[in-house]
Each structure stands twice: as structure tokens, then as C-alpha cells.
C-alpha positions as CSV (number, residue, x, y, z in Angstrom):
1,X,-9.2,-3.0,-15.1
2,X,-10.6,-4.2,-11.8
3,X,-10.9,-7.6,-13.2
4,X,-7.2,-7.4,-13.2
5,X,-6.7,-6.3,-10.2
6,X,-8.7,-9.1,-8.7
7,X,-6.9,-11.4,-10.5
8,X,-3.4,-10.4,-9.0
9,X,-5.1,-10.4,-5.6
10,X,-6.8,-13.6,-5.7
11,X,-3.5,-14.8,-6.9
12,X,-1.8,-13.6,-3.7
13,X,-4.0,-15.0,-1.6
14,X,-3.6,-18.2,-3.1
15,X,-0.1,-18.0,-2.8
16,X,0.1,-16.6,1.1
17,X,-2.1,-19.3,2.1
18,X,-0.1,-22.0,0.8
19,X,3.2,-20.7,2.1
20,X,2.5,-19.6,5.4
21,X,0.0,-23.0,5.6
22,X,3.1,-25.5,4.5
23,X,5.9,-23.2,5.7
24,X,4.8,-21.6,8.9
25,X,1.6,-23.4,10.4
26,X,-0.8,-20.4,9.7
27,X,-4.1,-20.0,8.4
28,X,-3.9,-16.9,6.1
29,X,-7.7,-17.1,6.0
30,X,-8.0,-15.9,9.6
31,X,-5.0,-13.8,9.7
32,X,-6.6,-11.9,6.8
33,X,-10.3,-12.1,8.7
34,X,-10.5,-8.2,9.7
35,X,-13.8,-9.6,12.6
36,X,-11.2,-12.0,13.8
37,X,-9.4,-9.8,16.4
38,X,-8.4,-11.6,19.7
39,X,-5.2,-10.7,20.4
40,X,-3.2,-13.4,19.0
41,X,-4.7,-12.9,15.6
42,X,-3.9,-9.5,15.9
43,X,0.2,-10.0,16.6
44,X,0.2,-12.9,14.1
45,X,-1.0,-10.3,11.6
46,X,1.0,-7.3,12.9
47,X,4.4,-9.7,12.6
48,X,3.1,-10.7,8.9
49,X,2.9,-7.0,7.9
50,X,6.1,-6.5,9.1
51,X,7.6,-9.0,7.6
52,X,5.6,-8.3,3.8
53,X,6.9,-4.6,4.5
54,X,10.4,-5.8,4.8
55,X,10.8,-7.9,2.2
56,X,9.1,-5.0,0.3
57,X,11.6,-2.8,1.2
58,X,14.7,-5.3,0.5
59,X,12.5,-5.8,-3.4
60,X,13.1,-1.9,-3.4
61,X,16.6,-2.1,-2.7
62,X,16.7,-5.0,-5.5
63,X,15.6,-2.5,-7.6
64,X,17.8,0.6,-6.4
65,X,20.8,-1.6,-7.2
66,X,20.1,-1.9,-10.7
67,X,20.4,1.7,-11.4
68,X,23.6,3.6,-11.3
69,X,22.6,5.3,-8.4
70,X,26.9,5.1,-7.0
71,X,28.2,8.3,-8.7
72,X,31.7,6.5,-7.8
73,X,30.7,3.1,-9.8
74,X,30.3,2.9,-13.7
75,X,27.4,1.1,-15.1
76,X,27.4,0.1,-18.7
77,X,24.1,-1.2,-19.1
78,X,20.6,-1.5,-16.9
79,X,18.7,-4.7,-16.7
80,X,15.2,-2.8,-17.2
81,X,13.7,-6.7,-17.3
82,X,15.5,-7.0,-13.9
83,X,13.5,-4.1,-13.1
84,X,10.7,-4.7,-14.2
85,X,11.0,-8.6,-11.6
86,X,11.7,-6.4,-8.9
87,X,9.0,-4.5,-8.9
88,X,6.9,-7.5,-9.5
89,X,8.4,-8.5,-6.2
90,X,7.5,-5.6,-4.6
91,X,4.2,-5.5,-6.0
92,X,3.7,-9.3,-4.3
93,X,4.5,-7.8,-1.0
94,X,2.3,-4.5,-1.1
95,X,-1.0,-6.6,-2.4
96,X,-0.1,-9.0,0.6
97,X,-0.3,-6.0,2.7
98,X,-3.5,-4.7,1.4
99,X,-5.0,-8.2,2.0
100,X,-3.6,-8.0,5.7
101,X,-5.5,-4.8,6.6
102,X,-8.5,-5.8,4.6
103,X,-8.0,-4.0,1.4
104,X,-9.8,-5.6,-1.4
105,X,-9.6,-4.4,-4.9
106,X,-13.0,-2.2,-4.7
107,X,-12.0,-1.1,-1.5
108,X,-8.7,0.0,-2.6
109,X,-9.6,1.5,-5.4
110,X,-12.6,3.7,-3.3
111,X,-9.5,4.7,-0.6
112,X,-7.2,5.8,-3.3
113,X,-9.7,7.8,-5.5
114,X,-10.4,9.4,-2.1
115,X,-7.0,10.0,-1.2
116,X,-5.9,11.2,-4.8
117,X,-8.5,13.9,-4.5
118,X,-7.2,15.2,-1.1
119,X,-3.7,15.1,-2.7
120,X,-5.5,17.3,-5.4
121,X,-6.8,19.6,-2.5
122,X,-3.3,19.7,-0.8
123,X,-1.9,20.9,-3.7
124,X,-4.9,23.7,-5.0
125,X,-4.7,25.1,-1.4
126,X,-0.2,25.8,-1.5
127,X,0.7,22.2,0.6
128,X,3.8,23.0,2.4
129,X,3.3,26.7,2.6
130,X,-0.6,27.7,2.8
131,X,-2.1,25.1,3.6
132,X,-1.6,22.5,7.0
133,X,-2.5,19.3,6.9
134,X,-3.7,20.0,10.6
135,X,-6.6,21.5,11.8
136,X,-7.0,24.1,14.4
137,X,-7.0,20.7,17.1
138,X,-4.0,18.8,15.6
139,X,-6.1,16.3,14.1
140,X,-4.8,15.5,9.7
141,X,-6.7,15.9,7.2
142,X,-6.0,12.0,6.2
143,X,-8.4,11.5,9.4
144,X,-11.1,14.4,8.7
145,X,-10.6,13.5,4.4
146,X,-14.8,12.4,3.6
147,X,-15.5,15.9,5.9
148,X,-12.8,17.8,3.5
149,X,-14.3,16.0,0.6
150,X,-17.8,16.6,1.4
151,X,-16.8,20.7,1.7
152,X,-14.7,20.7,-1.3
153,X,-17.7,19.2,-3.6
154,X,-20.2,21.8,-1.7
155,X,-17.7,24.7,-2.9
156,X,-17.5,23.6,-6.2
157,X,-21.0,23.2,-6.6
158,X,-22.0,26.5,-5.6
């Protein structure tokens, strides 16, 4: 599975390197270079996040137009293999984010497994009603999560 996941990245990479070498003048390589920070680098990269999180947002937009979502509109057939592009395209945009904010497969993989089992926590505890995702000092538990991890495993070992 990870293999796979490489693969689409490693094909994104590919592919935001040529276009925003050819197209815009950039080196992707150093935009993508999380110890390259001067601040150039970093509003080079801020404006490319932007712009991957827009167009990710228009793919998702794509999409929502291909369902009869307008109650006032009929719709006699979905294109599910239209659907199935757009969120290809959308998928092109979020892996070119990860790769931004130096997300690489295994390190994706690590912060979601994490984050997953917070989301798991959240919802044991009542999220929403019981339990706050703030602490007695206003700081989230997205910032405290290995601490929260690292009590929940204690408590479920003892």
C-alpha cells in the first residue's frame, strides 16, 4: 500500500517540477526543501499552497456539480466516471500540498494514524458535549495529541 502511495507522490513531484519549471520559472525542488526557509522561499511556497488549495477547491466544486445537489434542477443520470476524474483532480492538488509542507508518504501515514486515534479519543470521551478539545490553558488537543496519546495508552494498559 505504501508502495502506492509513493508511486502517486513521486508522480506529483515529477509533474510539479516540470510545470512550475517550464511554466513559471520555479524550482519545485527548493520550494518543497522544508531547511530552505529564507523568506522568499517561504512566500513562494505559501502562494503555491494557495494556489494547490484553490484549484482543489474548484476540483471539489467539479465534483459537487455532478450530483443533483439543485433540488430545483432534474438530473437524469450521474457521470460517476466524471466523478471519479474529479477527484483524481483533487487528489493531484492535496498530494501537491502534502509535498509543500513536507509530508512524505511515511510521514503522512505516521500523522494520520496519530490523528485518527485522537479522533477515536474525541469521540470515547462525548466530542461536542463532554469533552473540549481545549485544555484548562486554551491550548487543542491537535497541539498536546503525542501527550494525549501517551496518557490514553498508559490508561489502557493499566
Amino acid at each position: 500500500m505504501m508502495d502506492l502511495l509513493k508511486m502517486i507522490f513521486d508522480k506529483q513531484y515529477e509533474l510539479n517540477k516540470r510545470i512550475l519549471k517550464e511554466r513559471h520559472g520555479q524550482d519545485y525542488d527548493r520550494l518543497c526543501d522544508q531547511n530552505n526557509n529564507d523568506p522568499e522561499t517561504v512566500a513562494e511556497r505559501v502562494k503555491w499552497l494557495l494556489n494547490y488549495n484553490r484549484a482543489q477547491i474548484h476540483e471539489s466544486i467539479e465534483l459537487e456539480d455532478s450530483l443533483p445537489w439543485k433540488w430545483w434542477k432534474d438530473m437524469d443520470e450521474i457521470d460517476w466516471d466524471n466523478i471519479r476524474i474529479e477527484l483524481i483532480d483533487e487528489l493531484h492538488f492535496w498530494v501537491s500540498k502534502c509535498q509543500l509542507v513536507g509530508l512524505d508518504p511515511q510521514k503522512l501515514a505516521d500523522l494520520y494514524l496519530k490523528k485518527n486515534q485522537l479522533n477515536q479519543i474525541r469521540q470515547d470521551k462525548g466530542y461536542g458535549s463532554k469533552y473540549s478539545k481545549y485544555d484548562e490553558n486554551g491550548v487543542e488537543d491537535n497541539k498536546r495529541m503525542d501527550e494525549i496519546l501517551k496518557e490514553e495508552q498508559k490508561t489502557n494498559n493499566s
